[in-house]
N, C-alpha and C positions, 0 to 999 in steps of 0.2 A: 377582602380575603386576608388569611393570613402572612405576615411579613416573618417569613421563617424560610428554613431550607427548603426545599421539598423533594420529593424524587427527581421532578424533574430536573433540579438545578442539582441534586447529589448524581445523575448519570449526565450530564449534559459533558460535550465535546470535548469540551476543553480541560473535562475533569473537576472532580468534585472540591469545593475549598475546605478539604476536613484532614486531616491526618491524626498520626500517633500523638498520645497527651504526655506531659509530664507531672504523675497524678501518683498520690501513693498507692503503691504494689503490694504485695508479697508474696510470699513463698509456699510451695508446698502443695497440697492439695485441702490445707485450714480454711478452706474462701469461705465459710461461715464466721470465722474471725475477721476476717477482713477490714479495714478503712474503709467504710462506702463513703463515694465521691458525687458530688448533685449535675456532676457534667463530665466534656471530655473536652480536650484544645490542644490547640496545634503548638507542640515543641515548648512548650511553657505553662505558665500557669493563667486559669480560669480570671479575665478581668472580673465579670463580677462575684459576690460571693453566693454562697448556702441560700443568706435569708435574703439577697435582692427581691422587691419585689414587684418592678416590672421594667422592662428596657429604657434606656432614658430618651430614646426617639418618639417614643409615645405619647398620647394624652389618655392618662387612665381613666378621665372622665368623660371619654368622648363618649355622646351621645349615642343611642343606636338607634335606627328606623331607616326608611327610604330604600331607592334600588337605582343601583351603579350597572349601567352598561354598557359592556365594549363588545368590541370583535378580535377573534383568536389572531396573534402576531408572533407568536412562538412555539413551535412545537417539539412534542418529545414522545419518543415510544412512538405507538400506531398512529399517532393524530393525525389530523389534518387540516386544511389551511381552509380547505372548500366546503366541505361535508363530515356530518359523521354518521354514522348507523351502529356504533356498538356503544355502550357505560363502560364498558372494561378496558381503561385503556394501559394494563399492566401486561396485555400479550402481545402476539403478533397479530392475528386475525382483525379483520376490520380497519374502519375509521373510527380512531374513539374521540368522543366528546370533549371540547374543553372543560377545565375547569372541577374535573373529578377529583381532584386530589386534595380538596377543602372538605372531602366527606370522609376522610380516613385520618387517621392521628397515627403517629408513628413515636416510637421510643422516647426519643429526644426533638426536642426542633432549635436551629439557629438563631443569632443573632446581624442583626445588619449591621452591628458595628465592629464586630470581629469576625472576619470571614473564613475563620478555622476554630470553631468553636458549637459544641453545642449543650443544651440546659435541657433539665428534666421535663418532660411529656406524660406521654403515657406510663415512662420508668421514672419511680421518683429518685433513685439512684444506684450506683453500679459500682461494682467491688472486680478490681484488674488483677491476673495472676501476674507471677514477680515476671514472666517471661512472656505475656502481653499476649498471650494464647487464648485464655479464658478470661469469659466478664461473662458477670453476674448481675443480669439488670430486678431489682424492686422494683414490683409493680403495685400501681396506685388502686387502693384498694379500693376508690370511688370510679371509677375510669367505668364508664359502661358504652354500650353499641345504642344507637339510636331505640333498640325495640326494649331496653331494659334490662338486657342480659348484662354480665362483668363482662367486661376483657379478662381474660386470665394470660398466665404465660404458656397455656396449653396453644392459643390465639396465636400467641405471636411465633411460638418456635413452629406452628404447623404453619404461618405466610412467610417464612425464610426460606422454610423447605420447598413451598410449592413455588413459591417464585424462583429456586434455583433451579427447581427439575421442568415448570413448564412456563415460568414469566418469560418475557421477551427478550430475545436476543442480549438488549442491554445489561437485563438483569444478570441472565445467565449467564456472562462470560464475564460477568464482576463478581460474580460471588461464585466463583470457581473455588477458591480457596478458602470456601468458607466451609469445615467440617461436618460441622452439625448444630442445631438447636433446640435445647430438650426442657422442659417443664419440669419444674421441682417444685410441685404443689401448685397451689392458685397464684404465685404473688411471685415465684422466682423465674427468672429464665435463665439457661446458663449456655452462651454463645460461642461454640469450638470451632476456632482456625488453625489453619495448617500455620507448620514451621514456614511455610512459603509465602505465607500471606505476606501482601502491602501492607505500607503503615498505616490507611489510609481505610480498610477494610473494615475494621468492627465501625468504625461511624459512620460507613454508608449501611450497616445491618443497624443503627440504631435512628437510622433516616428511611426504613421501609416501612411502607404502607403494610398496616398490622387487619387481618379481615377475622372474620367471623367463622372459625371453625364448624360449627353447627350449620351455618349456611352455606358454606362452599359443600359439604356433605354428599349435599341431593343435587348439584347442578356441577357443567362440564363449564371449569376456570378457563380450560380454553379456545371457547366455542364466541360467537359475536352474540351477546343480548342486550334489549331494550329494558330490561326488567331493572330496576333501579336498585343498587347493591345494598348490601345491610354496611353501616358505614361506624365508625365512632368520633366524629369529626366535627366542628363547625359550623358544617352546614350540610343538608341532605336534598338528595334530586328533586325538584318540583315539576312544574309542568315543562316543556319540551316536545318537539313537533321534529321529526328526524329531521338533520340535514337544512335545517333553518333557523332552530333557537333551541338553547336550553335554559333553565333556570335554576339556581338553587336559594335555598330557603332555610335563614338561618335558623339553628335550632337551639331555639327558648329558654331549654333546661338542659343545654348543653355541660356534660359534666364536669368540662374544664375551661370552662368561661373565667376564671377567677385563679387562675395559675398564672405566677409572673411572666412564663413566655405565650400568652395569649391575653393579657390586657390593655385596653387601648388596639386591641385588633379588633376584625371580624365586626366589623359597627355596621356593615348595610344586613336590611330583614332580607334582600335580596339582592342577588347577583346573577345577571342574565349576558348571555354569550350569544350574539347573532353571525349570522353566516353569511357572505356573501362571494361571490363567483368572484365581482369586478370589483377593483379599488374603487372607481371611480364613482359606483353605486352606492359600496359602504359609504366614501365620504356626504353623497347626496342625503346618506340618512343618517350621518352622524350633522349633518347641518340643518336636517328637520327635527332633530332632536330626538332619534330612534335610538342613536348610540348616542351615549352624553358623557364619555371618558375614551379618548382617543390619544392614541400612541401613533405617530407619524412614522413614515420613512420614505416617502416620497416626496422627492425633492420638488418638484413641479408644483406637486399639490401646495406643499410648507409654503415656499416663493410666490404663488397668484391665486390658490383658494381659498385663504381664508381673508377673504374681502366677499363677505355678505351679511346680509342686514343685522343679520343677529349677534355678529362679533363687534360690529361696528355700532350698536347699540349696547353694548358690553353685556351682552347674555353668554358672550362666550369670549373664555379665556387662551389664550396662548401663551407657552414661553419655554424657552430653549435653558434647558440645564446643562453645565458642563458635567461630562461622565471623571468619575474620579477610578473606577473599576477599571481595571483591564480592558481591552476590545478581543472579539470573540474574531475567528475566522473567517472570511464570506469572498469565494471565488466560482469559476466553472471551476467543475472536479472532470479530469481525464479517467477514463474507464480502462485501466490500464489491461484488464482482461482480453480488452482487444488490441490484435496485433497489430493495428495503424499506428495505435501509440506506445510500445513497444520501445520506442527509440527516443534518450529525452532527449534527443536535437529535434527532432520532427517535435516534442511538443512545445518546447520553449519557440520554436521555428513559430508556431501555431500562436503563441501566449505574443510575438512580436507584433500580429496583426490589429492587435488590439490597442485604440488608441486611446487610453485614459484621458488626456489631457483635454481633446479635444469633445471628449464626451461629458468631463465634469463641466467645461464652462458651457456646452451648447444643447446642455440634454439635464442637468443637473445643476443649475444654477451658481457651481465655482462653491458646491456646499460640502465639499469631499475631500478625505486625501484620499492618495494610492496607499494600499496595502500593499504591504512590502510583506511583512511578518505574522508570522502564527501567532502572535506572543502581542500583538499592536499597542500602543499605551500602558505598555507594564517593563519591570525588572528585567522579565523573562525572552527582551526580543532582543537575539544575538546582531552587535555593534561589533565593525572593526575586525582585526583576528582574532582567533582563540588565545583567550588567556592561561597560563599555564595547568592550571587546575581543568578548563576544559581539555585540552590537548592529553592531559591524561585520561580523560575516556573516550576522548577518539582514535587514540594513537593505534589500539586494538587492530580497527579495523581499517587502517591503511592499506590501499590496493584493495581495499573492496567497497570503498566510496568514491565519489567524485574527487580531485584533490581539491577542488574548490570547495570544501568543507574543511580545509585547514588555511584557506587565507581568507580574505573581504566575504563573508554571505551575499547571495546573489540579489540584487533589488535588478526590476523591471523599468526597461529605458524610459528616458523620459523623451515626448517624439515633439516634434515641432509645432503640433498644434494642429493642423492640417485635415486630421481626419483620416489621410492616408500618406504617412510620410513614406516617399521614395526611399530614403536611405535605411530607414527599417524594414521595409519591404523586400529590400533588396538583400537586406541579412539574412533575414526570414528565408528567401530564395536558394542564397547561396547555405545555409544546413536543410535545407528541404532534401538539394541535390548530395551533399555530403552523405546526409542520411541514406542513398539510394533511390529516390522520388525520381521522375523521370516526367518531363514537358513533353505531350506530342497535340500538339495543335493548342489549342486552350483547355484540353486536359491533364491536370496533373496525374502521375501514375504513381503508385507506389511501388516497391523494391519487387513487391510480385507479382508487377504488371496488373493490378487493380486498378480503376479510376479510385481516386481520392475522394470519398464522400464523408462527412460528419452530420451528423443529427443532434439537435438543440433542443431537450426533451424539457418539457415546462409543462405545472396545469391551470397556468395564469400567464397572460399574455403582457405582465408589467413589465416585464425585461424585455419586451421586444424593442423598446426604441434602443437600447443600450445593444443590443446584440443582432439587429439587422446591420450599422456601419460597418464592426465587425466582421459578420460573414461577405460583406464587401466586399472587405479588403483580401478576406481569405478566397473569395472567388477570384481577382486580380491573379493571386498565384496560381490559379488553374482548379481550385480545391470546389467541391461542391455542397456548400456549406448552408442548411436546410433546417428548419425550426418544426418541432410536431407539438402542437399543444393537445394536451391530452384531458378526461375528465380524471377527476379525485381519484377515482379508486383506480383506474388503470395507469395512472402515472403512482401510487403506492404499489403495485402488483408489479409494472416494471424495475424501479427501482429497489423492491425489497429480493427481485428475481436478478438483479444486476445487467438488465436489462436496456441497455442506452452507450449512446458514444459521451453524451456529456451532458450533465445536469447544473443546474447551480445548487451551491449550499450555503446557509451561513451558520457557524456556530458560536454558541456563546462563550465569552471568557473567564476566566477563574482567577482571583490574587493567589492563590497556590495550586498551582497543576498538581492533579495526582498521574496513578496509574490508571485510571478510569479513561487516560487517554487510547489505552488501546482498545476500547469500542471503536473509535475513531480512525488510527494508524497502526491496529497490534497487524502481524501477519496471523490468528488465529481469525480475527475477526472478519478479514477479508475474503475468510473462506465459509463464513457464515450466514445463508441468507438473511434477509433482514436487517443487519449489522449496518451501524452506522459509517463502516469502513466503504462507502460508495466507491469510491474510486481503487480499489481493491491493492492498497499500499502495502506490501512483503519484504521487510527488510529485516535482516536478522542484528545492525547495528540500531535500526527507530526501535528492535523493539528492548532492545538492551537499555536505551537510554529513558524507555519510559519504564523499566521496573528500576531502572536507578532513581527515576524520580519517585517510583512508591514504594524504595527506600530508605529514602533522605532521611538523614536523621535531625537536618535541621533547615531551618528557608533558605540560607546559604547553600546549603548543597542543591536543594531543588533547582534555584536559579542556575546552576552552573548547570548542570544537566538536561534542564529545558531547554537553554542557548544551545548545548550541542543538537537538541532534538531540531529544534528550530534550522541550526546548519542544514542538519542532514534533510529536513523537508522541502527548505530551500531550493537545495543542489539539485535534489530529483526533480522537480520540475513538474510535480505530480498536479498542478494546478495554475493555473489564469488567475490570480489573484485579484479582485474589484476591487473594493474602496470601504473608507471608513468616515464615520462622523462622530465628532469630539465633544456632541454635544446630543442629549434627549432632547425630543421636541414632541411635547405634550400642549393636547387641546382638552378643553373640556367646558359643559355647559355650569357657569357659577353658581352650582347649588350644592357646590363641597365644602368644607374645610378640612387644615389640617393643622398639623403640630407647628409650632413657631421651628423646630430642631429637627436635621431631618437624618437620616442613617448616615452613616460617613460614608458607606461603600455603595450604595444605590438611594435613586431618588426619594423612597418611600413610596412612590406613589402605581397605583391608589391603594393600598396594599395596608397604609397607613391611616388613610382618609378617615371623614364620616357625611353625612345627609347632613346638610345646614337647612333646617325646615324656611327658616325666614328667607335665607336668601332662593330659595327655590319658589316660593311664593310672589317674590318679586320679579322675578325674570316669566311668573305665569308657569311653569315647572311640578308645583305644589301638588 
């Protein structure tokens, strides 16, 4: 697959790594005069130039044939982890399919060695008004849809529109500030933002998935189907069986196989996504050889399964990269909707029972740190006190934060190891009662005389060993702390309905936070079904500090701005923060290769790979 941005990673949690460029402008309403520019990048100028002619992480000669399979470990928008039943995965409706976003091509696509930067696509390039309102994207006049039609700019301004009026929550509330986008014949498109807009805003409109006007026509964008979409991309749907596999199948005469930002990609003729319920199935058939590119995150598994025949015959590879990227977020999320948690002494009370320490060495093999911060492995996670430049954008809102967002940021205790230390228990205890919680027999009550009940909403039973100790210890305090594992679609229909006391989440991290964060903590989006704001965070200071950051006018000001965002999420207490790992840990069956060189900001892989027909032959693979 392609090693480029993509939607998913232009709306993902942590915020897209794209912002305003420093690109020549001008003035007026002359944009047919214009400088066109072959890219856009963050606060600076474009590393490579006009005529690069393909990334240096690459091998332009990589072979192409064979088929890479894995199973879905990341999701965005409607997806899901279990099942799917819809191709459309740019609405809300359904479970959409892995892997759809290799059939769509969009404006521009990224770079993995600059993670605020993007190169011409579908636009070959784009002319900026002097006031960063309007752009002018060139479109390639080769660029066609899998069935032979053009792309025109009729295309692309009519998938801005629909995705802001009916795409997914995500979209929708990112491209708020996006005015309008209108056709100027076949080749131009001209892209209008509001004076409000983020800095950050036309490079996620030159990172949307671009559809087929003609084909959306006749059929309802925001309906669930199996009909496989008209696409201009990479690669197109092949066979697929709902809810078990999909596949897609590179395509041959792909009209932009030979542009510098797609050479040395897209090398497998196939790319197939299997599904499964249970980890511990997928890994029995990523060891029969059913999935032959696996991305780990169980620690059980990484520490004592891979000892079988076929790794120890060296048919199968292992090996742990250190992450040089940021770390993404990954805690319970409190549902703050509901009045139990209400009160952030009762939840931090709640986040006390939770014994990290004892869980990483006796459940997790001592493979983890504690997450402390939003921000994990990056610039952007607030150290110490506020520096004076932070202090100026918190000072605002003094008496209307915690004060403990003007001295230390809060980190989560460290306990004695024990499983159920006394003395934090007993903290826990004594804010249960300050909060107003009330002990009558071995029930704890709440402030309105309720029993104290919480629900552990999952549709996978892999956190159970890490979160039955837990409600343990929260039952010790009288609480009545209770796990529902749910199927696919009804734990997506809960959760997009805000539906649960507490879920887990993890999101991924960005080298430059935008305002994309508030899909995640805006108070808009908390009042949005669907919205990736689960734990329903309303703070009128997070949401100041995240249009400060899709402001910035440089990564200096971001960083200072995300530290305070970082404070203020801290303080609130809006989450039980897990754990992190400092390292990828990738298996796979030795019938790959890749580049000697590999992205600075992610591993490459497989993103980067190809089919090594020989060594596949030797391992019996061929």
């Amino acid at each position: 697959m392609a090693m480029r941005i993509t939607r998913r990673r232009v709306l993902e949690a942590s915020g897209a790594a794209l912002a305003s460029a420093s690109l020549p402008s001008f003035g007026g309403p002359a944009l047919a005069q214009a400088d066109e520019v072959h890219g856009l990048s963050t606060f600076g100028e474009l590393a490579l130039p006009a005529d690069f002619p393909y990334f240096a992480y690459v091998n332009p000669n990589a072979p192409k044939g064979g088929t890479l399979t894995m199973q879905i470990k990341r999701a965005g928008g409607n997806q899901s982890f279990d099942t799917f039943n819809t191709l459309n995965t740019f609405v809300l409706q359904g479970d959409g399919a892995a892997g759809m976003d290799a059939c769509f091509d969009s404006l521009m696509a990224g770079s993995g060695d600059e993670p605020g930067s993007l190169y011409g696509l579908l636009a070959k390039s784009v002319a900026i008004s002097q006031d960063r309102l309007t752009y002018r994207f060139r479109l390639r006049p080769e660029a066609k849809f899998h069935d032979g039609s053009r792309v025109t700019a009729s295309d692309v301004a009519f998938s801005m529109n629909l995705l802001k009026a009916k795409g997914h929550p995500s979209f929708r509330l990112t491209l708020n500030e996006l005015v309008s986008s209108k056709a100027e014949g076949d080749d131009i498109v001209v892209v209008q933002l509001s004076p409000k807009r983020s800095r950050d805003l036309h490079l996620i409109a030159a990172g949307l998935p671009v559809f087929s006007e003609k084909y959306w026509s006749t059929r309802n964008f925001e309906a669930s189907t199996l009909e496989p979409p008209l696409g201009s991309g990479a690669y197109k749907v092949g066979r697929f069986e709902q809810g078990r596999f999909i596949e897609f199948e590179r395509v041959p005469d792909y009209w932009g196989k030979d542009l510098p930002v797609n050479i040395g990609t897209n090398n497998f003729d196939r790319v197939r996504w299997e599904y499964f319920r249970d980890r511990q199935v997928a890994f029995e058939a990523f060891k029969s050889g059913v999935i032959t590119f696996q991305e780990e995150f169980t620690s059980r598994i990484w520490a004592t399964g891979y000892d079988f025949p076929s790794i120890n015959e060296g048919k199968v590879k292992k090996e742990s990269v250190p992450k040089t990227e940021p770390i993404g977020s990954q805690g319970w999320i409190f549902n703050l909707r509901r009045d139990k948690f209400s009160d952030p002494r009762i939840r931090e009370a709640l986040g006390l029972c939770f014994d990290f320490d004892w869980t990483n060495k006796n459940i997790m093999f001592s493979s983890f740190s504690r997450m402390t911060s939003y921000f994990e492995n990056s610039d952007c996670k607030a150290i110490g006190k506020p520096s004076p430049a932070e202090l100026k954008l918190l000072e605002p809102f003094r008496g209307q934060v915690p004060d403990e967002v003007f001295d230390e940021p809060f980190l989560p205790p460290v306990s004695d190891g024990s499983g159920s230390d006394r003395n934090l228990l007993r903290r826990a205890d004594e804010m249960l009662r300050a909060a107003g919680c009330k002990r009558d027999g071995n029930v704890l009550k709440l402030p309105n005389g309720q029993p104290f009940e919480i629900e552990f909403l999952d549709s996978q039973a892999a956190l159970q060993p890490h979160t039955q100790p837990f409600q343990a210890n929260l039952k010790r305090l009288g609480i009545n702390a209770t796990s529902r594992i749910v199927d696919a679609a009804q734990y997506q229909r809960r959760t997009q309905e805000f539906d649960f006391d507490i879920v887990s989440m993890a999101l991924s991290g960005s080298s430059i936070p935008s305002d994309t964060l508030r899909i995640v903590y805006g108070s808009s989006a908390a009042k949005t079904p669907g919205s990736r704001n689960l734990g329903g965070i309303a703070s009128p200071a997070i949401d100041a500090m995240i249009e400060t950051i899709g402001q910035a006018h440089s990564y200096a000001e971001v960083v200072i701005a995300a530290k305070c965002l970082d404070r203020l999420l801290r303080a609130g207490r809006y989450w039980i923060p897990m754990w992190w790992n400092a390292h990828e840990w990738l298996a796979y069956w030795d019938m790959f290769d890749r580049p000697q060189t590999k992205p600075k900001y992610t591993s490459g892989a497989p993103g980067i790979w190809w089919y090594d027909a020989e060594k596949a032959k030797r391992i019996g693979k061929a």
